[in-house]
Structure formats: structure tokens, C-alpha cells
Residue, then its C-alpha position, 0 to 999 in steps of 0.5 A: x483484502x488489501x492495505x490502500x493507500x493515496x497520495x492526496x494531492x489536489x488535482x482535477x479528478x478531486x475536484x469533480x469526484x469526492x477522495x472515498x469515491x474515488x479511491x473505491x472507483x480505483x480498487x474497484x477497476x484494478x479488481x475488474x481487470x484481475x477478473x477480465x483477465x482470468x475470466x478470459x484465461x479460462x474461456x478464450x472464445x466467450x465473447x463480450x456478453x459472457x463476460x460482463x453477465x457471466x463473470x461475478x467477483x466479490x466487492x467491499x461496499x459500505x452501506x449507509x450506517x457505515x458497516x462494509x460487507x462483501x457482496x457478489x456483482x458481475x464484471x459488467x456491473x462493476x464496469x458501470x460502477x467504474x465509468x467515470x474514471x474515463x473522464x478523471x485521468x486526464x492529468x495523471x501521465x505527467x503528475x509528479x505524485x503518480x507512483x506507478x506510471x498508470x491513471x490514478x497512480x497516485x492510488x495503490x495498494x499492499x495485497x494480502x498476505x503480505x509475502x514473507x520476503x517482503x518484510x525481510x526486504x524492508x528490515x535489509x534496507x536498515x542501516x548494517x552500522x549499529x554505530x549509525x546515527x539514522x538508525x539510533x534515532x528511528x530506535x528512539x523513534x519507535x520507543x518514544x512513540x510506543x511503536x511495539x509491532x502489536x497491532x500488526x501482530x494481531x492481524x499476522x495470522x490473516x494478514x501476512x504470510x510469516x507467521x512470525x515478524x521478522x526481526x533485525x538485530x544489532x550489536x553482540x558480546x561488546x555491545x548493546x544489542x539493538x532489534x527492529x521487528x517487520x511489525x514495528x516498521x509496518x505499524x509505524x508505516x501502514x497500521x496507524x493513522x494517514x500520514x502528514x507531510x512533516x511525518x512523511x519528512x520524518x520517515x525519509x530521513x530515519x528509513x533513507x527512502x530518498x535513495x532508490x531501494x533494489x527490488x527482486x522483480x519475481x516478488x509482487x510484494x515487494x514491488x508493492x511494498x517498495x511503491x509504497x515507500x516511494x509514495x510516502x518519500x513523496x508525501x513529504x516532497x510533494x507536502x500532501x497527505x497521505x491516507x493509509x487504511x488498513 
């Protein structure tokens, strides 16, 4: 399972294909070429035909009521599923919503779970200040709008590689004490509903995702996690939605 999300942008792969589509198409080719790849791992010398019969990986599909169910289908099916993003990337290379650099970057994902030191970076990239202005107006943030972490805490057994949030604390013995959970930002970020640019605006300004955040190139997670901050920094510049879905 994965979080996915998409930068909304109009472009003419939207024009022609309609967004679910799309994205599923997307989700779909990154998961034939994790397959295609340990596939060819395990057995260097199968050639083509092998592969594309031999080879299966499980799908989400959506059938028509609308319930989604996991289903076994072979790498070539899933190759004739994808065909038509051949045609549909022909604009990405220099789109400015493109977060990744590759065809469709404006689509991403949070693989699951969600490794623990991915929380912890996020919560590090707070403000150390208690006194600072940015971080007492994402507290009042949270609390006004009721962001309390539950949500995410009922998925963390599937979800996350903590079994804990991670917690971020300010103040001590001559001062209030302040504390931001990992689940509260992640609620706040990934686990409600799309995002809208003036909410993407919002987010830039109390997480600071203007500047350019370091990231340990050891950790798939964090990477992913930090495409995703760059993707809503550049929903509310670019003045597009954002879909989230958890």
C-alpha cells in the first residue's frame, strides 16, 4: 500500500486521459518496473515471454460499485494496462509542477510503512526556537483546526514502522511546554482531505518548505517524504490542487 499524491496541474496528458486514470496508469508502471526488475534479478536469462507470462504482482482494481480489491495479473497484462502513457508524457521533461524529473513527476507516492526515521526528519525540520513566531502559529494551527494525530495513530500499526509517533518538544522549567507529534503533521499533510493552493500557501510558511530541506540518501522514505513537501510548496506557487489519498 502507498499514500499518493498529484500535483493537479492541467496539461495535455489531462486533456486526453481523465485524473483517477491517469494516476492509476502511473502507480501501475512504477509497480511493473519494481516487478520487471526483481523479476530479472532472480532470473537473468528468461527472455521476454517469460517474463511477461510468467511474472504476476497484485493490483488495487476498483470494480464498478466502487469497492477496490487486490488481484493477481502478469507483468504483461499490466504492460497493456499502461500503454497509453507512451503517448501522454511528452510535456513533462520541462513542466515546472514535475517534482521527481521523470514522466509523470507531477505523481508521487509515501511507500508504506513509513520508516521511523522519516518522522523524525520531519519533526527535526521545526523551528529549535520555542520563542519563534512560525512555529506558535502552526501550535494554534493544529489546535484550532482540531489536528490531534488520531487518524494516523489508528492506521500506525499497518502504516508506519514506529509503533509510536515521534514527538517534538519545546520549553522546560521556566517556560510553557509546547509538543508537535509526527502524526499531527502527517494528518495535517497526507491523512485529510486534497489540498488547495491557499492551504498549500498556508503549510509553506508555518513548515518553511520554501527552503531546501537536507536529506539522508540512504533513506527511500525520507526522500519520498521530502517530494512530498516539495510537491505541496509547489501547489500553492504553481496555484493548483493537490490530491492526497490515503
Amino acid at each position: 500500500m502507498a499514500i499518493d499524491f498529484a500535483l493537479q496541474k492541467p496539461c495535455a496528458a489531462r486533456r486526453h486521459t481523465p485524473e483517477v486514470k491517469l494516476r492509476s496508469m502511473v502507480r501501475h508502471a512504477d509497480i511493473a518496473a519494481v516487478a520487471i526488475a526483481q523479476f530479472r534479478e532472480k532470473f537473468p536469462h528468461a527472455d521476454n515471454e517469460t517474463l511477461t507470462t510468467k511474472c504476476t504482482v497484485e493490483i488495487a482494481v476498483k470494480r464498478p460499485d466502487g469497492t477496490v480489491i487486490q488481484t493477481q495479473v502478469t507483468v504483461g497484462r499490466l504492460q497493456d494496462m499502461i500503454a497509453p502513457l507512451q503517448e501522454l508524457d511528452g510535456e513533462c521533461k520541462g513542466c515546472p509542477a514535475n517534482v521527481s524529473g521523470r514522466s509523470f513527476g507531477c505523481i508521487g507516492k509515501l511507500d508504506t510503512p513509513i520508516r521511523k526515521e522519516a518522522e523524525e526528519w520531519l519533526l527535526a525540520r521545526l523551528p529549535d526556537d520555542a520563542k519563534d513566531a512560525t512555529l506558535a502559529q502552526l501550535v494554534r494551527h493544529l489546535a484550532d483546526l482540531g489536528i490531534d494525530g488520531a487518524p494516523v495513530e489508528v492506521l500506525r500499526s499497518r502504516l508506519f514502522e514506529r509503533k509510536e509517533a515521534a514527538v517534538r518538544k519545546w520549553g522546560g522549567w521556566f517556560g510553557a511546554r509546547v509538543q508537535i507529534t509526527s502524526s499531527q503533521l502527517l494528518q495535517m499533510l497526507a491523512f485529510s482531505e486534497d489540498i488547495a493552493p491557499e492551504q498549500a500557501r498556508l503549510y509553506t510558511r508555518l513548515l518553511g518548505l520554501a527552503k531546501p530541506a537536507s536529506e539522508p540518501r540512504t533513506s527511500e522514505s525520507v526522500q519520498q517524504l521530502n517530494a512530498l513537501l516539495r510537491a505541496i510548496h509547489l501547489a500553492g506557487r504553481l496555484d493548483v490542487r493537490m490530491a492526497v489519498e490515503a
